[in-house]
N, CA, C and O of each residue as an XYZ file, in Angstrom:
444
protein
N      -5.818     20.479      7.041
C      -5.823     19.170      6.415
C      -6.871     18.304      7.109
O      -6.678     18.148      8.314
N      -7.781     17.801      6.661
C      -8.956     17.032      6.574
C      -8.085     15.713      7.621
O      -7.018     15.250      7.218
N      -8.534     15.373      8.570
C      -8.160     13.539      9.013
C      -8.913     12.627      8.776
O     -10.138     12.604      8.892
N      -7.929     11.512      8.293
C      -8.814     10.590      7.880
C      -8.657      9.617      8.933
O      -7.788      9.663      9.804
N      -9.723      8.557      8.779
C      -9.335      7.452      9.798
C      -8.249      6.804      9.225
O      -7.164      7.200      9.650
N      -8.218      6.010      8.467
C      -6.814      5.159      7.805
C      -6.137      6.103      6.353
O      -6.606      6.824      5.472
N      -4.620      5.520      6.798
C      -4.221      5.700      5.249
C      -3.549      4.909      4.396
O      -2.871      4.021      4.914
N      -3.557      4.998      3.180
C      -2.776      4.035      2.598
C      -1.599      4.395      1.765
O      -1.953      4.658      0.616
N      -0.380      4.491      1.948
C       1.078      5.015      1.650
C       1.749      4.022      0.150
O       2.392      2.984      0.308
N       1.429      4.608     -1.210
C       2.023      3.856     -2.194
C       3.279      4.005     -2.598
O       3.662      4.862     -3.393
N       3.853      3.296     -2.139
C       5.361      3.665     -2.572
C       5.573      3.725     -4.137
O       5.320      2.777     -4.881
N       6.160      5.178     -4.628
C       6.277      5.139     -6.221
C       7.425      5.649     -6.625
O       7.578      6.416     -7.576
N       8.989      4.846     -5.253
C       9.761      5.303     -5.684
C      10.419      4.778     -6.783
O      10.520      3.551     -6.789
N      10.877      5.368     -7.685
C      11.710      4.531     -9.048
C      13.555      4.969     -8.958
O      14.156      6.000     -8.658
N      14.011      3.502     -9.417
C      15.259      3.392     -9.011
C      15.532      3.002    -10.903
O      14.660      2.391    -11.521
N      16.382      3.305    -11.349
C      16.831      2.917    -12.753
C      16.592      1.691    -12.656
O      16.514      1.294    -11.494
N      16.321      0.290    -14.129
C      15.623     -0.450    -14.376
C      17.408     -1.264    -13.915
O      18.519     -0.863    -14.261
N      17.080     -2.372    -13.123
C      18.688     -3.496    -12.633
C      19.049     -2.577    -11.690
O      20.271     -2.639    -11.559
N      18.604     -1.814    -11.023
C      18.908     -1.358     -9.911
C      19.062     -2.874     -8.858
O      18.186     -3.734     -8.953
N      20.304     -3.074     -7.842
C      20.226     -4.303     -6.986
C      19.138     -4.155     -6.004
O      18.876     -5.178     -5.371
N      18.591     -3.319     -5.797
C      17.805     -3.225     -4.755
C      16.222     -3.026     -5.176
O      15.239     -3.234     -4.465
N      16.255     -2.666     -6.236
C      14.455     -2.183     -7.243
C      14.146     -1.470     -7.043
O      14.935     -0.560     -6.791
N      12.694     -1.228     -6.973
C      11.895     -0.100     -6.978
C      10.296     -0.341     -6.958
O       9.656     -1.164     -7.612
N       9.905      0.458     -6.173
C       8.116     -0.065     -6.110
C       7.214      0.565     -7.660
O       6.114      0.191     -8.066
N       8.179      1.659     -8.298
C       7.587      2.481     -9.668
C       7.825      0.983    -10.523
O       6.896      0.522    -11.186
N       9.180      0.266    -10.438
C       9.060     -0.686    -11.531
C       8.628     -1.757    -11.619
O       8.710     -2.375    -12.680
N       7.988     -2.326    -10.412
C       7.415     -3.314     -9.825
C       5.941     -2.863    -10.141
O       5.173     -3.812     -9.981
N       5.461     -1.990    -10.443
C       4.071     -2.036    -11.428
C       3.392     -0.859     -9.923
O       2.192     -1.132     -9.889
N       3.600     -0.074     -9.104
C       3.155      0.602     -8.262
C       2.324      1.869     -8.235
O       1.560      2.413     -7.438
N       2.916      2.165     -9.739
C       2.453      3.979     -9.861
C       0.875      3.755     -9.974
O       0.055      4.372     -9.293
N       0.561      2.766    -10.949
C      -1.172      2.491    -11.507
C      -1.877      2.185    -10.004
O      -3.046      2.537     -9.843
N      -1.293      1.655     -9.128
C      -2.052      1.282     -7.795
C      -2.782      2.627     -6.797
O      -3.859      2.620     -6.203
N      -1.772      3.693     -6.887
C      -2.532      5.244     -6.724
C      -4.022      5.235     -6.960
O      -4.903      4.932     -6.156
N      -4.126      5.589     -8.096
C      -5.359      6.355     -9.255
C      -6.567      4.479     -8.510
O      -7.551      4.432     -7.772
N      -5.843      3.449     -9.146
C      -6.970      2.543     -8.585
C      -7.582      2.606     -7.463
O      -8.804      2.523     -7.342
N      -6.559      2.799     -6.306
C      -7.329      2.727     -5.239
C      -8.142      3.753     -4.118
O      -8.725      3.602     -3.044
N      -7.786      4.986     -5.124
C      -8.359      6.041     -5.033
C      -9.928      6.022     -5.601
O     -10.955      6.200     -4.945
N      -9.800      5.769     -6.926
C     -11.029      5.365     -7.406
C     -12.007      4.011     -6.779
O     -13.238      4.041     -6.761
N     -11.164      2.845     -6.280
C     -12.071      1.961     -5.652
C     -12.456      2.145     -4.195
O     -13.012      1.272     -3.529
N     -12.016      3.703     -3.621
C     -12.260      3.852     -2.505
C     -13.310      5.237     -2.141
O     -13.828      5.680     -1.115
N     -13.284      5.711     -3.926
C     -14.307      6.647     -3.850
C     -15.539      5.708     -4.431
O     -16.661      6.070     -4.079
N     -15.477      4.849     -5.059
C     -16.562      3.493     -5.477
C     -17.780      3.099     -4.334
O     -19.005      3.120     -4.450
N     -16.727      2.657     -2.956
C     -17.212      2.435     -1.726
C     -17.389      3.442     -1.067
O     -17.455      3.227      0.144
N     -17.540      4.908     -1.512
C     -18.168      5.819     -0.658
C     -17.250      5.804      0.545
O     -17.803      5.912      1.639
N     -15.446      5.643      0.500
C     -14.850      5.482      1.576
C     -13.753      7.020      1.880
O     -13.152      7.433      2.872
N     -13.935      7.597      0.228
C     -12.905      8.327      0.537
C     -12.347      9.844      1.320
O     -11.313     10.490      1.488
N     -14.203      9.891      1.735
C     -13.836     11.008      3.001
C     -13.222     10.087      4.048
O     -12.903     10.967      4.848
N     -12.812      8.917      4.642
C     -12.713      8.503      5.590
C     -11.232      7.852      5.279
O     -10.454      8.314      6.114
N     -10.679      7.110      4.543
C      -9.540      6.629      3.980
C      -8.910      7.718      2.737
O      -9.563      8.184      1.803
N      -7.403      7.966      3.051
C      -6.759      8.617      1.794
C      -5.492      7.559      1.835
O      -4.654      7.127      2.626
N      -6.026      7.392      0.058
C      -4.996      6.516     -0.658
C      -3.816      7.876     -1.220
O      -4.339      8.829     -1.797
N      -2.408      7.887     -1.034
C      -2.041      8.983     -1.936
C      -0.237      8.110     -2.300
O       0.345      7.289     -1.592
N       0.103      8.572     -3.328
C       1.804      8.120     -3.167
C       2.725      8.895     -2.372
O       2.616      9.960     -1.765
N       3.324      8.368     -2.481
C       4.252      7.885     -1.269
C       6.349      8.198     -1.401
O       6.562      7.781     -2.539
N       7.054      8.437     -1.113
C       8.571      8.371     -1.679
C       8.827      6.757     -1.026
O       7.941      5.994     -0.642
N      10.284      6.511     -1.033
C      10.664      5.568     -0.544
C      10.130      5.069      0.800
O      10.422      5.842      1.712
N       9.371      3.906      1.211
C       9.167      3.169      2.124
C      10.083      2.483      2.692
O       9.613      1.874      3.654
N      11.607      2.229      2.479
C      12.492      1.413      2.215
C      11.932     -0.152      2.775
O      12.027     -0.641      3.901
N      11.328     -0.704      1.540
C      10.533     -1.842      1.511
C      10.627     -2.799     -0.172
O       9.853     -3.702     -0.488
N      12.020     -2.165     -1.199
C      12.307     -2.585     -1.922
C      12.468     -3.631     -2.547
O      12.542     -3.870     -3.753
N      12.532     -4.395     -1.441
C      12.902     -5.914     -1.866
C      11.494     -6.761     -2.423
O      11.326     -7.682     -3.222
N      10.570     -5.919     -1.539
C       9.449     -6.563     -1.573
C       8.403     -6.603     -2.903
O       7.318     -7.184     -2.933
N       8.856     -6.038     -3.694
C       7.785     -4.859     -4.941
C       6.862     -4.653     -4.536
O       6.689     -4.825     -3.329
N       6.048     -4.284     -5.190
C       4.947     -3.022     -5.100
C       4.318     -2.918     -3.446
O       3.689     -3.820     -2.893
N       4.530     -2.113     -3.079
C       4.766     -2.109     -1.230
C       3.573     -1.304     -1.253
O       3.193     -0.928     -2.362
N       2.738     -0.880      0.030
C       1.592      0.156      0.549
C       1.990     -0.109      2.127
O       2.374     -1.223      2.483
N       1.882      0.893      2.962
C       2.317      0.763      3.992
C       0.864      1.515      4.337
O       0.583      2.447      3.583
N      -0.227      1.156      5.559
C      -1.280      0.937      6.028
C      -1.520      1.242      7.382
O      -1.660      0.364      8.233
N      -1.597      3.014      7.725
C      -1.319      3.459      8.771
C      -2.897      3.910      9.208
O      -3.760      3.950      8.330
N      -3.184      4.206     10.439
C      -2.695      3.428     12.153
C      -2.494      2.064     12.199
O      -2.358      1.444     13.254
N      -2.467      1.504     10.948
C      -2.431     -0.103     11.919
C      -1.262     -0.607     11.536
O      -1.252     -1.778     11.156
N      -0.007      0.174     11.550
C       1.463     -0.638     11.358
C       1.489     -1.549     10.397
O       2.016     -2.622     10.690
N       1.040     -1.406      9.273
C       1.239     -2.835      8.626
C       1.318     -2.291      7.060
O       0.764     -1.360      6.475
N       2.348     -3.397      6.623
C       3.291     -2.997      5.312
C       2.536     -4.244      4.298
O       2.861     -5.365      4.689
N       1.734     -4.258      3.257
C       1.406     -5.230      2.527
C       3.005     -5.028      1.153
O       3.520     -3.948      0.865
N       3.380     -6.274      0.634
C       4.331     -6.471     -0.529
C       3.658     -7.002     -1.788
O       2.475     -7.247     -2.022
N       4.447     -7.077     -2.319
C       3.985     -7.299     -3.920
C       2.620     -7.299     -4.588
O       2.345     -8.141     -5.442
N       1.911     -6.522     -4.269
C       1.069     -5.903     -4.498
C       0.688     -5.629     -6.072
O       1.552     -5.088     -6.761
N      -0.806     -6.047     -6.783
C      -0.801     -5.984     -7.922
C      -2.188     -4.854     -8.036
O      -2.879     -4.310     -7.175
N      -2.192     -4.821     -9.458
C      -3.756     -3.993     -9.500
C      -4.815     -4.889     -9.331
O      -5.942     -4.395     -9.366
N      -4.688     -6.362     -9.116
C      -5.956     -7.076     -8.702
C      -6.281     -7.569     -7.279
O      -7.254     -8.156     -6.806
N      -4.877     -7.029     -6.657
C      -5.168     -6.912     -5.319
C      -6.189     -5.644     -5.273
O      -6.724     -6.005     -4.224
N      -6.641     -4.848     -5.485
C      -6.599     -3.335     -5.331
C      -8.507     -3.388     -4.202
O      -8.863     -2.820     -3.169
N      -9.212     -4.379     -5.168
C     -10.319     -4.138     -4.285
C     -10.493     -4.900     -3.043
O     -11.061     -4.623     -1.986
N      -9.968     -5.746     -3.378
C      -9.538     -6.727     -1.640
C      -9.529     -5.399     -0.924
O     -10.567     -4.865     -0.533
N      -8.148     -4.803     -0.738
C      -7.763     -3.870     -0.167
C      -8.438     -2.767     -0.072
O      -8.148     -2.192      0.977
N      -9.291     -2.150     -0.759
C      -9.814     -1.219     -0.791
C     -11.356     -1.885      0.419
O     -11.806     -1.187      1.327
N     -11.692     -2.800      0.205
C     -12.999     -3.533      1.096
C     -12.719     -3.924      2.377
O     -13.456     -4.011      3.359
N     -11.067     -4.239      2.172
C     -10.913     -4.349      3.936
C     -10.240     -3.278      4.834
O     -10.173     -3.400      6.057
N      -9.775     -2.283      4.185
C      -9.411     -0.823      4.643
C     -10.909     -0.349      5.162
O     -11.395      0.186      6.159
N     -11.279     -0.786      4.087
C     -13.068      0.585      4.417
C     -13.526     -0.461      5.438
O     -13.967      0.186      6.387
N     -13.605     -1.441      5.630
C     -14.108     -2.122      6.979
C     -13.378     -2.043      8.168
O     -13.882     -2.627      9.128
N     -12.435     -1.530      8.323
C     -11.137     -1.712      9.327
C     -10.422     -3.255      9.195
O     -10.123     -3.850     10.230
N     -10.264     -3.630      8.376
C      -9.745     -4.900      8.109
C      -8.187     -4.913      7.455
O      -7.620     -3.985      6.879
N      -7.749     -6.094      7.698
C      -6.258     -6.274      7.222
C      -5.986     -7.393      6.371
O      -5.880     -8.524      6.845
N      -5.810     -7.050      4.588
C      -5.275     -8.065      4.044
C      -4.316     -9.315      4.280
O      -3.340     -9.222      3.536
N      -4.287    -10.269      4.948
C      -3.191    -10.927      5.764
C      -2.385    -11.438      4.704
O      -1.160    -11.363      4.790
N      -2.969    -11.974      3.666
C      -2.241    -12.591      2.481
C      -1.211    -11.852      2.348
O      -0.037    -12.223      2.329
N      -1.787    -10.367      2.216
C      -0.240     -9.356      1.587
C       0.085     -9.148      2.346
O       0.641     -8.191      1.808
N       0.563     -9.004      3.966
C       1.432     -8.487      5.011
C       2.400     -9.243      5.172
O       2.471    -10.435      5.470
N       3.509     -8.107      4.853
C       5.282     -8.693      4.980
C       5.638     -8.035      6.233
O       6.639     -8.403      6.848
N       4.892     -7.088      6.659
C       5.235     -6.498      8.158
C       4.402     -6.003      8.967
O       3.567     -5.298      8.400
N       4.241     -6.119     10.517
C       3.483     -5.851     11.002
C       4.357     -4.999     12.155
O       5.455     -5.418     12.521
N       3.763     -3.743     12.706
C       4.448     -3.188     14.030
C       5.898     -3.573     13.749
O       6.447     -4.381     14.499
N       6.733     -2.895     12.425
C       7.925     -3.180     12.474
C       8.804     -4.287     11.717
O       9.726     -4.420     10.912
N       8.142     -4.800     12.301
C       8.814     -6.344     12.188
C       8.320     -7.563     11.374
O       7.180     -7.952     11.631
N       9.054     -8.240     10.390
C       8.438     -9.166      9.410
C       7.862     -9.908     10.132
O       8.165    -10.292     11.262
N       6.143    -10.372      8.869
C       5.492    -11.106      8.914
C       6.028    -12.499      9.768
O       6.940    -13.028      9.133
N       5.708    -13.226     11.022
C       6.186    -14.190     11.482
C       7.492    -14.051     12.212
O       8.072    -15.014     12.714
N       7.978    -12.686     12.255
C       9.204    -12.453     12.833
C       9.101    -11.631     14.174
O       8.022    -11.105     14.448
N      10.183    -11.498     15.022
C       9.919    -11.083     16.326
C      10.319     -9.390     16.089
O      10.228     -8.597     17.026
């Protein structure tokens, strides 16, 4: 298996539709895959970053979740027009701050 420097983890688990807890598939997540795969082969990034899906993150509450490894950090609600933000600051070593609900664990602003 090829290493990449970063990865990006799409959560596309689906929970039946009124599930109390949700789901990142119904929160609009599955289309975020294929995008940011494609906006990361765009930037000539994707020998170096792999975007791929993901099972449960348990990050539900949040919708459409990506969890953003080595650098500990969980972006939430996540749309397809987030997708090139993210894709431009991955390929730079950069961190969307807008979308981070967690960092090293622990919520955004929390200990």
């Amino acid at each position: 298996m090829p290493h990449r420097d970063r990865y990006l983890f799409i959560c596309t688990n689906r929970r039946p539709i009124g599930h109390p807890k949700g789901s990142c598939a119904t929160s609009g997540s599955e289309p975020l895959v294929e995008a940011l795969k494609s906006a990361l082969a765009q930037l000539g990034a994707a020998n170096r970053i792999r975007a791929c899906a993901s099972g449960c993150l348990d990050l539900c509450e949040i919708g459409a979740s990506i969890v953003q490894e080595p650098d500990h950090v969980a972006y939430g609600a996540v749309t397809l027009d987030d997708v090139d933000e993210i894709a431009s600051a991955v390929a730079e070593g950069r961190i969307v701050e807008r979308l981070v609900v967690y960092r090293d664990g622990a919520p955004k602003g929390g200990k």
